[in-house]
C-alpha positions as CSV (number, residue, x, y, z in Angstrom):
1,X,-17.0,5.1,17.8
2,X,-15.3,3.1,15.0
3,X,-15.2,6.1,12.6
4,X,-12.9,7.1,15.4
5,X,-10.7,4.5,15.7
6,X,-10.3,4.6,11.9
7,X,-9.3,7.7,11.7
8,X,-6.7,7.5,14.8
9,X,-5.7,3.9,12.7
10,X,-5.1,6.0,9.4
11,X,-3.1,9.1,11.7
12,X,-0.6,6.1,12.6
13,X,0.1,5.2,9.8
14,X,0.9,8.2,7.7
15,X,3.2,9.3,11.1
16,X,4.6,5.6,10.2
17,X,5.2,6.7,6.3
18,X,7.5,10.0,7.9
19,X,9.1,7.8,10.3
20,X,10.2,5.1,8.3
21,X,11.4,6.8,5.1
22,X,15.0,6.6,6.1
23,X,15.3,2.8,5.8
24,X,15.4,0.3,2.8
25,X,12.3,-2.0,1.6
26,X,13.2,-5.4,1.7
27,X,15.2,-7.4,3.9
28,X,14.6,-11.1,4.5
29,X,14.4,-10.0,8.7
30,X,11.2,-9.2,10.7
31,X,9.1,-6.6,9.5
32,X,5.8,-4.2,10.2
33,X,3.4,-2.8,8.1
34,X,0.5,-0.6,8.9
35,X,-1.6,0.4,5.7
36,X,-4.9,2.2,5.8
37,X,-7.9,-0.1,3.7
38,X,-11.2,0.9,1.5
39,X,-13.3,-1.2,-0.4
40,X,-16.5,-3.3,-0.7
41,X,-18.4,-6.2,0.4
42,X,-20.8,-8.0,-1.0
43,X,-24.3,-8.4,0.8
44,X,-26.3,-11.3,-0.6
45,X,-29.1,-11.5,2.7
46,X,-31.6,-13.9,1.1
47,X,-33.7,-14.3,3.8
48,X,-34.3,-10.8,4.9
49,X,-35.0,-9.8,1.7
50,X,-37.9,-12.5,1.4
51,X,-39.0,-10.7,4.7
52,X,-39.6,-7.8,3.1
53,X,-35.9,-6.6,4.1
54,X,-34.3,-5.0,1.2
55,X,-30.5,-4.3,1.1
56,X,-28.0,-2.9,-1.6
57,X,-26.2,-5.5,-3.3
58,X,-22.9,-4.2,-1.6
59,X,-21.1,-2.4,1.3
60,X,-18.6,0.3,1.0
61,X,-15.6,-0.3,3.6
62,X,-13.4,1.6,5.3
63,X,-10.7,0.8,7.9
64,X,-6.8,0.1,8.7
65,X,-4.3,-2.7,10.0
66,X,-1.2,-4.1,10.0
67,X,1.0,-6.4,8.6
68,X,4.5,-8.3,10.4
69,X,6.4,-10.6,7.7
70,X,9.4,-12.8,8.5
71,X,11.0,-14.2,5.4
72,X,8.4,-15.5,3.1
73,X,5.7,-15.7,6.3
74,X,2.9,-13.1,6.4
75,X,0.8,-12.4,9.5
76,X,-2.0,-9.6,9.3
77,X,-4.9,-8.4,11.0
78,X,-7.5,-5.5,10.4
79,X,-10.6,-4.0,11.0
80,X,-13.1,-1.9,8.8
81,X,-16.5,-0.4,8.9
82,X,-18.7,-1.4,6.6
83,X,-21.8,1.2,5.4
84,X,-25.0,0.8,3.3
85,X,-28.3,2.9,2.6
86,X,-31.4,1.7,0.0
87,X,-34.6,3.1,-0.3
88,X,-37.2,0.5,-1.7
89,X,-41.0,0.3,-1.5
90,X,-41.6,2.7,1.3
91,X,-38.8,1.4,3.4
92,X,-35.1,3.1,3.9
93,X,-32.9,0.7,5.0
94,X,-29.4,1.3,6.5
95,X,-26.7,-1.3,7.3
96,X,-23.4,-0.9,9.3
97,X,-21.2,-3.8,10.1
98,X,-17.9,-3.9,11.8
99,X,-15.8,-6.8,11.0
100,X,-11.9,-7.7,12.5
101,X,-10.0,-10.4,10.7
102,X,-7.1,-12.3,11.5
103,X,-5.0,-14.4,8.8
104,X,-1.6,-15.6,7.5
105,X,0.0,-15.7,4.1
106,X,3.0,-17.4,2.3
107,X,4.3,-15.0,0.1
108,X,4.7,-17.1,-3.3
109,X,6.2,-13.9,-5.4
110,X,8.3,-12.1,-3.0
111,X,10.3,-9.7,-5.2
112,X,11.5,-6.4,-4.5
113,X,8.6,-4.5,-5.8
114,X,6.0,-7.1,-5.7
115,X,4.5,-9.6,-3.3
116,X,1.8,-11.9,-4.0
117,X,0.5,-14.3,-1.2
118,X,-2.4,-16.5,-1.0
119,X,-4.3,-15.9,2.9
120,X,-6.5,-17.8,4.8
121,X,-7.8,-16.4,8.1
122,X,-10.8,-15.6,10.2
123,X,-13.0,-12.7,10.5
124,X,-15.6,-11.7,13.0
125,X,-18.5,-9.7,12.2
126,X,-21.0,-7.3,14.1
127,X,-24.1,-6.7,11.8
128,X,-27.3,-4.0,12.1
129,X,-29.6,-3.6,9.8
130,X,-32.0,-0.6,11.0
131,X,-35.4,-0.3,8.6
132,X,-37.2,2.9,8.7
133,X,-41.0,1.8,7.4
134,X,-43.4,4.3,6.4
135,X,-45.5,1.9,5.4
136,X,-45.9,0.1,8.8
137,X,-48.0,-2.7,9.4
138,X,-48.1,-5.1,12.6
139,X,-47.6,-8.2,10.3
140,X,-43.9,-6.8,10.5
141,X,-43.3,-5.8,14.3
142,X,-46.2,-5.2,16.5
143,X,-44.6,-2.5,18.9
144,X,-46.5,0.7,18.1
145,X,-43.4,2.1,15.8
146,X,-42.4,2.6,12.2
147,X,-38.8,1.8,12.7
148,X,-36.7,-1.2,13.8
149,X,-33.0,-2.8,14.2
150,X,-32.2,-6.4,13.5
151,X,-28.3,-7.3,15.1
152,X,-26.3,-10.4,14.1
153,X,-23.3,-11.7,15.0
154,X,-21.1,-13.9,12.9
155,X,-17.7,-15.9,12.3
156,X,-16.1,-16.7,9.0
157,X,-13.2,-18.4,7.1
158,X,-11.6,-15.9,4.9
159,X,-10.1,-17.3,1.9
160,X,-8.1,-14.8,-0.6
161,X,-5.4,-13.6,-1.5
162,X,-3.3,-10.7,-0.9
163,X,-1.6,-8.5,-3.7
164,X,1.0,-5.8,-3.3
165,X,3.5,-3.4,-4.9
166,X,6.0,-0.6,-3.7
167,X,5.6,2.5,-5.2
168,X,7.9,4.8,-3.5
169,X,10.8,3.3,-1.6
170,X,9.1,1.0,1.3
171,X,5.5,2.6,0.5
172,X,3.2,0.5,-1.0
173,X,-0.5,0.2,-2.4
174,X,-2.3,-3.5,-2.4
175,X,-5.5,-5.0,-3.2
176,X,-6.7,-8.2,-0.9
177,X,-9.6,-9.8,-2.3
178,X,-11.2,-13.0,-1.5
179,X,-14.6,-14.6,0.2
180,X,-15.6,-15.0,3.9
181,X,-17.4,-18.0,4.2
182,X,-19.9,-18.0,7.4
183,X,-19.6,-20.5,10.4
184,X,-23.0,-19.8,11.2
185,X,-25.3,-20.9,8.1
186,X,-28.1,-19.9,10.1
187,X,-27.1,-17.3,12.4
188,X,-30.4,-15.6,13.9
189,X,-30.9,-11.7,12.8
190,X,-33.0,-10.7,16.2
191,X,-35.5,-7.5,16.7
192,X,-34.2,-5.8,19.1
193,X,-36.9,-5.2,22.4
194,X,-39.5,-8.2,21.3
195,X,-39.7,-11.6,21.4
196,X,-40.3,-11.9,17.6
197,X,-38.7,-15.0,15.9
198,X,-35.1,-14.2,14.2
199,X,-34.5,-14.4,10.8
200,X,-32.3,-16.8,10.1
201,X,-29.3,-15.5,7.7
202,X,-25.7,-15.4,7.5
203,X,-23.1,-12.7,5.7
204,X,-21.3,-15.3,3.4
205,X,-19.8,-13.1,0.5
206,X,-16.8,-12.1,-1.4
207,X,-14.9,-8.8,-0.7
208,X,-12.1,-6.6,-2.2
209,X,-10.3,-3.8,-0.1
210,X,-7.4,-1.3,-1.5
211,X,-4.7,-0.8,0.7
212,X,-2.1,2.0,1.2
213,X,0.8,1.0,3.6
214,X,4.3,1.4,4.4
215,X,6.6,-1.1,5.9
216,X,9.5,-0.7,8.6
217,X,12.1,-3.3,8.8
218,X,12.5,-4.4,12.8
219,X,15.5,-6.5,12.5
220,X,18.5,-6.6,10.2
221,X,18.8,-9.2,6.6
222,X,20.2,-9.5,4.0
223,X,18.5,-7.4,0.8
224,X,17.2,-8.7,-2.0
């Protein structure tokens, strides 16, 4: 389901790119952006992993979003899917995460080819971690099976900033990069379908996502 909504995300936004070729970069008036992200995450789960839950040290991401800026004001707000496989003593483990985030900027270089703005915001975070163990003993889950899913849900404070530069008249490529810091220090990781005590964990960690965007000016301003 969000692979989907990804890819119908990223069709926007190149239809965007044709649509808004005609029209200048920068004004000073209200204007939208829709980009198409990929990047990483960093997973640092200390707590499963002392439970015998081993994960990769990072998460490759992939999603879209937008942008609206007035003047030197940046609002923006994505979404991307976040994947991860390792195989470590006899256990495959596979996490997927899907995370939305919400923030504003203040666009301290605002040039006509670059824009660099310092973001703080929130994100929101599904997490599943699904553990395939061939190795199964009832110490771990006593349900009869060699496989289970642990599903968390979490808020953060996003702290970062947001770096970007046009490359072909309003078209532009960006990096944001920064840290969500959890609400939830101890935000329970449950088994799904037994009564097992959570693990306690949260998804604190930095993150860097590439952007490729185009923006379409909504009102008239002045250019720069």
């Amino acid at each position: 389901m969000y692979k989907k909504q990804i890819i119908i995300m990223i069709a926007i936004l190149f239809i965007g790119f044709t649509a808004s070729s005609q029209t200048d970069r920068k004004t000073n008036g209200l204007q939208m952006s829709m980009f198409a992200n990929v990047g990483t995450k960093m997973l640092n789960f200390e707590n499963l992993e002392k439970n015998n839950i081993f994960l990769p040290q990072a998460a490759f991401n992939l999603g879209a979003g937008s942008h609206w800026s007035y003047k030197r004001i940046l609002w923006s707000s994505d979404f991307y899917y976040s994947q991860a496989q390792l195989e470590k003593s006899g256990k495959l483990t596979n996490y997927n995460a899907f995370t939305n985030t919400f923030y504003i900027s203040y666009k301290v270089i605002d040039k006509s080819k670059i824009t660099l703005a310092p973001l703080v915001g929130m994100a929101m975070s599904t997490n599943k971690v699904s553990v395939a163990d061939k190795s199964f003993t009832n110490n771990i889950l006593n349900n009869g099976y060699n496989s289970y899913t642990l599903k968390h849900h979490d808020n953060a404070i996003r702290l970062g900033v947001n770096f970007e530069t046009v490359v072909y008249l309003h078209n532009t490529v960006g990096i944001v990069f920064g840290y969500d810091y959890s609400l939830n220090k101890s935000a329970d990781w449950k088994v799904n379908g037994t009564e097992m005590k959570p693990i306690s964990d949260n998804f604190s960690g930095f993150f860097v996502n590439l952007t490729i965007g185009s923006w379409i000016p909504l009102t008239k301003g002045h250019k720069k």
